[in-house]
KESEMAR-532128 format. One line per 2 residues: number of its first residue (from 1); for each residue x, y, z of N, C-alpha, C. Coordinates in steps of 0.05 Angstrom, whole numbers, plus 5000, padded with zeros to 4 digits. Layout:
<sites>
NUM> X/Y/Z/X/Y/Z/X/Y/Z  ... .
</sites>
This chain:
<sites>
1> 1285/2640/1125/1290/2635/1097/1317/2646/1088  1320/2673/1104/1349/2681/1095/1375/2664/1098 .
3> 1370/2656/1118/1393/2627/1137/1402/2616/1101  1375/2604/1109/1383/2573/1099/1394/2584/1060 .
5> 1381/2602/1047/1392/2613/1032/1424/2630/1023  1423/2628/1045/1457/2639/1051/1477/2610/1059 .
7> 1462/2590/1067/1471/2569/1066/1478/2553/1039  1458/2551/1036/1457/2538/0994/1474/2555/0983 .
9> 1478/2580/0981/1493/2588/0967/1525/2584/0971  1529/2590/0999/1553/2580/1009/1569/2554/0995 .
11> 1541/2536/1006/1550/2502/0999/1557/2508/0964  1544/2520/0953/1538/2521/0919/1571/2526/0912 .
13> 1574/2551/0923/1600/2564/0915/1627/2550/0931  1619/2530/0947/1643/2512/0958/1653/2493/0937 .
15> 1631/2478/0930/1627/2462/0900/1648/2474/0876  1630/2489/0869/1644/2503/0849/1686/2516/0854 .
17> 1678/2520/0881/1705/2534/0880/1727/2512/0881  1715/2494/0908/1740/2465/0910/1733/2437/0896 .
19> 1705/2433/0888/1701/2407/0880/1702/2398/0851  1698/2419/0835/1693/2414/0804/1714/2426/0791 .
21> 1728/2408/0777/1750/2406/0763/1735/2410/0725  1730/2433/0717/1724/2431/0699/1735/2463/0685 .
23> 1748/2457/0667/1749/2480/0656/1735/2491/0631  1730/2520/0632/1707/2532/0613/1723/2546/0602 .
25> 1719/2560/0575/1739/2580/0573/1726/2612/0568  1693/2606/0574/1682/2632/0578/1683/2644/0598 .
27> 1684/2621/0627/1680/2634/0659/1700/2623/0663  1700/2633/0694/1726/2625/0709/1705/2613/0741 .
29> 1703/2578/0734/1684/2573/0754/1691/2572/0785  1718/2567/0782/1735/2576/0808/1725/2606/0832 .
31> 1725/2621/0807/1721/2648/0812/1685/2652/0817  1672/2636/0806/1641/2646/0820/1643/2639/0834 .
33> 1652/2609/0847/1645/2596/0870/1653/2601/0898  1676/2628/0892/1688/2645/0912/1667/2670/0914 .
35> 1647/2678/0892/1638/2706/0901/1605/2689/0918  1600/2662/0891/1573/2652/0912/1581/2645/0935 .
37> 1605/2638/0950/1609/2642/0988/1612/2661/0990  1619/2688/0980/1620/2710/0999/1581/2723/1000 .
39> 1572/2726/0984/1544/2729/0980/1524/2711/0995  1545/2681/0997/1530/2673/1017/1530/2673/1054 .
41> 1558/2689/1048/1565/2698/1079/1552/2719/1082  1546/2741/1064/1526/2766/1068/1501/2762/1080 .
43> 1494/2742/1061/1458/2736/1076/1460/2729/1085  1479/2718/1102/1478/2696/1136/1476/2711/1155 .
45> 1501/2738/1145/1501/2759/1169/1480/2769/1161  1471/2783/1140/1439/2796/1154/1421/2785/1150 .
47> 1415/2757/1147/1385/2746/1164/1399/2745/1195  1417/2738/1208/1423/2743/1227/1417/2767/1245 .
49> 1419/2786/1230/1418/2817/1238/1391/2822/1242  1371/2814/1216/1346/2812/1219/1329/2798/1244 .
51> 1340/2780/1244/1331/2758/1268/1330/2773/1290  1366/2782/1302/1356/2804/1330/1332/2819/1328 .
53> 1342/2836/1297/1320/2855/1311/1293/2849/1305  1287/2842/1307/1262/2825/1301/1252/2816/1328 .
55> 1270/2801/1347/1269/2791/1376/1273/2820/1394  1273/2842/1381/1282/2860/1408/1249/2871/1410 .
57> 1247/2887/1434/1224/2902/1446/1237/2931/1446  1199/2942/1439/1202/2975/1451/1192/2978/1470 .
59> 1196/2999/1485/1158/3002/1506/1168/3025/1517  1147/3044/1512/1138/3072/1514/1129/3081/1533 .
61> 1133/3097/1559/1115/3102/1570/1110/3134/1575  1099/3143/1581/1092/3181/1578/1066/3184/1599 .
63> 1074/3207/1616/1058/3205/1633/1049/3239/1627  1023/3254/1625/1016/3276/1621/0993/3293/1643 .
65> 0992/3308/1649/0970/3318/1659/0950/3324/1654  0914/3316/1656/0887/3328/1641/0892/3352/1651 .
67> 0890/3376/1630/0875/3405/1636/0857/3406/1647  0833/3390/1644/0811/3392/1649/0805/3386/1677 .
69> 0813/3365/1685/0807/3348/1712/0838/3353/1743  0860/3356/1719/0892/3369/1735/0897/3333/1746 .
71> 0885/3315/1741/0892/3282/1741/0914/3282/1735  0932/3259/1729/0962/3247/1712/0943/3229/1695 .
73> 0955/3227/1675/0943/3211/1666/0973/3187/1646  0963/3164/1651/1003/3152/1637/0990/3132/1623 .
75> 1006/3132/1599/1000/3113/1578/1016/3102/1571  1023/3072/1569/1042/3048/1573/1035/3044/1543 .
77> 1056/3039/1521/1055/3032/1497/1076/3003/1496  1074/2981/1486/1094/2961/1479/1085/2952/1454 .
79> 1118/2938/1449/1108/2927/1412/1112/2897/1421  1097/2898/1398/1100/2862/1397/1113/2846/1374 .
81> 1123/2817/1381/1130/2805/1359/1112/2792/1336  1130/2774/1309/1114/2772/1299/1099/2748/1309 .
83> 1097/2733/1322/1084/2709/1333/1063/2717/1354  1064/2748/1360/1044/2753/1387/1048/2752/1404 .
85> 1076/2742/1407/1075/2751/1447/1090/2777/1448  1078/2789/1485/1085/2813/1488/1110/2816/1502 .
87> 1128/2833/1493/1148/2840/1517/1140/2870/1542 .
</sites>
């Protein structure tokens, strides 16, 4: 959702900055349509950013000794994504 929102806004503030020939004398529409592309370059880079990490893995592993028994004992931890598969 972030993408495509950083897209619309992009496109929005392209509009405004090169396509519409209108002058206001409260705003300067030139001038939003330059900050809605940079705002929309922000959320591109971080749903972008999001996205990696989102796709990366952890996995834990720790291996300890029972007191009790003097066994090893090792416990394998991994994360998962949001769709359920495991890395």
């Amino acid at each position: 959702m972030s993408l495509g929102l950083g897209i619309v806004l992009f496109a929005i503030g392209a509009v405004f900055a090169f396509a519409l020939n209108v002058a206001v004398d409260w705003i300067n529409l030139q001038m939003v349509g330059y900050i809605l592309m940079i705002a929309g370059a922000v959320v591109i880079i971080l749903g972008i950013i999001l996205l990696v990490r989102r796709r990366s893995a952890v996995s834990t592993s720790r291996t300890t000794v029972d007191p009790a028994t003097g066994s090893r004992v090792t416990r394998n931890e991994t994360s998962q994504t949001d769709d359920g598969t495991t890395y």
